[in-house]
N, C-alpha and C positions, 0 to 999 in steps of 0.2 A: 282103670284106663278105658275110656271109649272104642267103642267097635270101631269107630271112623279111623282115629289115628291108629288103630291098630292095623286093620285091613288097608287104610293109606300107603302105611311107611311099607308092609309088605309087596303091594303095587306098586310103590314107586321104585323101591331095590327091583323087583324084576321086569319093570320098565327099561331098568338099565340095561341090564341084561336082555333084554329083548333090543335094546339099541348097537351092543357090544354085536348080537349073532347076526340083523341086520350088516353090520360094516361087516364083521369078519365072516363071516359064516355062508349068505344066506345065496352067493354067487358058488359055491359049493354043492348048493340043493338044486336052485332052479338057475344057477350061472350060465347052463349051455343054452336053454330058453329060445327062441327068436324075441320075445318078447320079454326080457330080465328087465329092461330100463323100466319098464310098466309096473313091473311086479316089483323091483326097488321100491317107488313112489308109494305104490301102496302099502307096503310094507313100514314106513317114512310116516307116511301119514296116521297109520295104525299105532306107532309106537308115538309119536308127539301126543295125540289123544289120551294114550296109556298113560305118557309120565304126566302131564298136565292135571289129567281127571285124580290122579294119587295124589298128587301137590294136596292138591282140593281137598282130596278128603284129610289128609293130616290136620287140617287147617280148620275144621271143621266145628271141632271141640267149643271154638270159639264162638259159634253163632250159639239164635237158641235152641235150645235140645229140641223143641216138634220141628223146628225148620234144620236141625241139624239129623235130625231122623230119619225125616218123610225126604229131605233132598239128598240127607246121605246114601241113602238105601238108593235112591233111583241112579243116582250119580254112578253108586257101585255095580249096580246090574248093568246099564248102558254102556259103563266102560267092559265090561267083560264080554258083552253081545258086541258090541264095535268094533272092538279089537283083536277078540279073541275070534271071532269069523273071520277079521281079517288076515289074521294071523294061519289061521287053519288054509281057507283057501289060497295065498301063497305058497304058503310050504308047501300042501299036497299037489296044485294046480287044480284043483276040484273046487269050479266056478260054485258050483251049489253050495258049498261052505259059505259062503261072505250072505248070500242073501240075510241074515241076522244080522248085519251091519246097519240097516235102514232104522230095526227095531231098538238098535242101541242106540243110536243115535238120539232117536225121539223121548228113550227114556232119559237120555245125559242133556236133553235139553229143559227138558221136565223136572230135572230134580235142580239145576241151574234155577228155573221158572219160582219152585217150591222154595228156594231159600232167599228170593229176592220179595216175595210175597206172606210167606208165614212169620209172623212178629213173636211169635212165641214157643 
């Protein structure tokens, strides 16, 4: 089995779950807030990126193994820096959390870049 659809289909079950405590849950943590609707969105935003970037990587298998490697790998660190900051700074309210968001981002863009470009 490939690391990709492996670590994928893992990503993408607790993307779900990271969508589930979003709706149920996450007005619970930070619901009293002055600023919950902010922290939703971002929250929103962090979990579509999760399930999407896991899509990806399930799907992966399919290209070719250097462009399913060198993209998988960045795809998987950038989703985990993107979201997983995003995810931390919501929950705690501790803005210095997310800054690794930027750094995810450019990695999930990169390994995007890496599998439209490597032919082999």
């Amino acid at each position: 089995m490939s690391w990709t659809r492996l670590v994928g289909g893992l990503s993408t079950a607790s993307s779900i779950g990271a969508a589930s405590f979003g709706f149920h849950g996450l007005s619970k943590v930070v619901g009293g807030t002055d600023d919950f609707a902010k922290k939703q969105k971002q929250w929103e935003v962090a979990q579509n990126m999760h399930f999407v970037n896991s899509v990806a990587l399930t799907l992966l298998p399919a290209a070719p193994r250097l462009a399913s490697q060198v993209g998988g790998g960045l795809i998987a660190v950038g989703t985990a820096l993107f979201s997983g900051s995003i995810y931390a700074k919501v929950y705690t309210g501790d803005d210095s959390l997310g800054k690794a968001a930027p750094v995810g981002g450019v990695s999930t863009m990169l390994g995007y870049i890496a599998l439209a470009l490597i032919r082999r």
